[in-house]
C-alpha positions in Angstrom: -30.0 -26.9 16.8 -27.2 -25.1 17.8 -25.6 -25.2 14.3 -28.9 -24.1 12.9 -28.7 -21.1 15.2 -25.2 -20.2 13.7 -26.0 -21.1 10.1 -28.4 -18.4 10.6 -27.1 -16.0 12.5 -24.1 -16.1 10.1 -26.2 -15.9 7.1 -28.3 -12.9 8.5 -24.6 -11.1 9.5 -23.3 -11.3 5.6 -20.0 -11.0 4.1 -17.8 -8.2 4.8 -17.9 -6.2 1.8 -15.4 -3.6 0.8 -17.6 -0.9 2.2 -16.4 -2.8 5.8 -12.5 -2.1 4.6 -10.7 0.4 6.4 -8.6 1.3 3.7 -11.6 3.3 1.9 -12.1 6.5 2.1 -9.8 9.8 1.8 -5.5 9.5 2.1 -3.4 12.5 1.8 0.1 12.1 0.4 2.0 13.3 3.4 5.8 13.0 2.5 7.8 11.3 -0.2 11.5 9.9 0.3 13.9 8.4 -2.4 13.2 4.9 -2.2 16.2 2.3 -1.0 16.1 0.5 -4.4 17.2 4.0 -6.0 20.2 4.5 -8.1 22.6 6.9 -5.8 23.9 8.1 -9.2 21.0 9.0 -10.1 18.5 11.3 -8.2 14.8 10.7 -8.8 12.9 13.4 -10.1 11.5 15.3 -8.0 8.9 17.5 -10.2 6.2 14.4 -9.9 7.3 14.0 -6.2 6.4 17.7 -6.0 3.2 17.3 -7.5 2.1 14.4 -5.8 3.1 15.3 -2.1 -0.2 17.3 -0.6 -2.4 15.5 -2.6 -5.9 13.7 -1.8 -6.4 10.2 -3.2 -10.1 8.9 -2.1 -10.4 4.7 -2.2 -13.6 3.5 -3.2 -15.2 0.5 -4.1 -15.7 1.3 -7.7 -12.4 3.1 -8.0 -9.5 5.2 -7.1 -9.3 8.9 -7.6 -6.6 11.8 -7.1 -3.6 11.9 -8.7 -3.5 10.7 -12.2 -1.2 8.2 -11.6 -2.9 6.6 -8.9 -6.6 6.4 -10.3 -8.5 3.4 -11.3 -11.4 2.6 -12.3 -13.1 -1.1 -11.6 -10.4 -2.5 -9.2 -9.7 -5.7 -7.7 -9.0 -5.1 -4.3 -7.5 -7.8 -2.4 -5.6 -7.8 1.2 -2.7 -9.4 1.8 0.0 -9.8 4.6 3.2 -9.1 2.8 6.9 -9.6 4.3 9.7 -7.5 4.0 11.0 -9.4 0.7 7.7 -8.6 -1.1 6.3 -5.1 -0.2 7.2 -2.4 -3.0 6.9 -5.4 -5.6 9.9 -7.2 -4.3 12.3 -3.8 -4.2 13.8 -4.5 -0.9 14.6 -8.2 -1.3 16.3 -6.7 -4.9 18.4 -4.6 -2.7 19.3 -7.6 -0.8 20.3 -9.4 -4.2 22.9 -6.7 -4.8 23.9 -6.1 -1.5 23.7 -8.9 0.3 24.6 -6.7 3.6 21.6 -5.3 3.6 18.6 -6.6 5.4 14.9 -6.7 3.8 13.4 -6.1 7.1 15.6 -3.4 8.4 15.2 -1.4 5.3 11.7 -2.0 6.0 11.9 -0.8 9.3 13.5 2.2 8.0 10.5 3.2 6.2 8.1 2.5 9.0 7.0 -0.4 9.1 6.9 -2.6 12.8 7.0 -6.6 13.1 7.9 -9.0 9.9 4.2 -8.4 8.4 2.4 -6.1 6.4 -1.4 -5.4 5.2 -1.3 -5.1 1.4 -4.0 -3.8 -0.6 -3.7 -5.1 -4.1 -5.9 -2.7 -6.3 -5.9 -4.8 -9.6 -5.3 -1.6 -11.7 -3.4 -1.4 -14.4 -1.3 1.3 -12.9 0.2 -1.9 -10.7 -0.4 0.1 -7.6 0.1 -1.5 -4.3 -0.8 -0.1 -0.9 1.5 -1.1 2.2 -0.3 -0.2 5.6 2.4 0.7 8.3 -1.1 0.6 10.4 -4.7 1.5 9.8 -4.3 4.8 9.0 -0.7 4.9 7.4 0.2 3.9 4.4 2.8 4.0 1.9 3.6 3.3 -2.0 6.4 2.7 -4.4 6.7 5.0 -7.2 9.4 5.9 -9.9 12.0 5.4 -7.0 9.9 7.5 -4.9 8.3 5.8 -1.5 4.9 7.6 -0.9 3.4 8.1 2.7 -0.3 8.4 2.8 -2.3 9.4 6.3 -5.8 8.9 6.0 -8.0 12.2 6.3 
């Protein structure tokens, strides 16, 4: 009986659905920084981190909008926990592989991020775009040797 009476309480409470995700709803591009993984040759361009910095991006369901670069239609969103080695798409365990000094996790830290693990949100877009949450209203994303801070509006 008391099973049955979970079952259905279960049942009757549903799946959490991405209109239950915190990371919907409006972000603004607060700052941008040349990314560790940059070439120190080589200075990033900083026309598209001009025009992206100030911007709105709004996360929903059906899509991503804002900032050409960023939008999507139809994603795929799933959440992950990430470690240092695997936030930015691997950049900061790359920066290990050539410098072997430097630490995945400190670099990391540098950027933010607290503890050895992250929220990911994989959006499934063909833009590639990852979001790394520093915490529930902070995140941040790798772009053309640019890393993007986002605070949600």
């Amino acid at each position: 009986m008391r099973l049955a009476t979970i079952l259905i309480a279960a049942a009757l409470a549903g799946p959490v659905t991405a209109a239950d995700a915190f990371y919907l709803g409006n972000w603004k591009i607060t700052s941008a920084l040349a990314a560790p993984w940059a070439d120190s040759e080589r200075k990033p361009d900083e026309t598209e981190r001009n025009s992206l910095v100030g911007k709105l991006v709004t996360i929903q369901p059906a899509g991503i909008t804002g900032p050409r670069a960023l939008t999507c239609k139809g994603p795929r969103y799933h959440l992950r926990d990430y470690g240092a080695d695997m936030i930015f798409q691997g950049m900061l365990d790359e920066v290990r592989r050539r410098d072997p000094a430097k630490d995945p996790v400190k670099l990391a830290a540098a950027l933010g991020f607290k503890g050895m693990s992250w929220k990911t949100l994989e959006t499934g877009c063909a833009n590639e775009l990852e979001l790394h949450f520093v915490d529930a209203s902070t995140a941040e994303f790798g772009l053309n040797n640019y890393v993007y801070v986002m605070k949600k509006d």
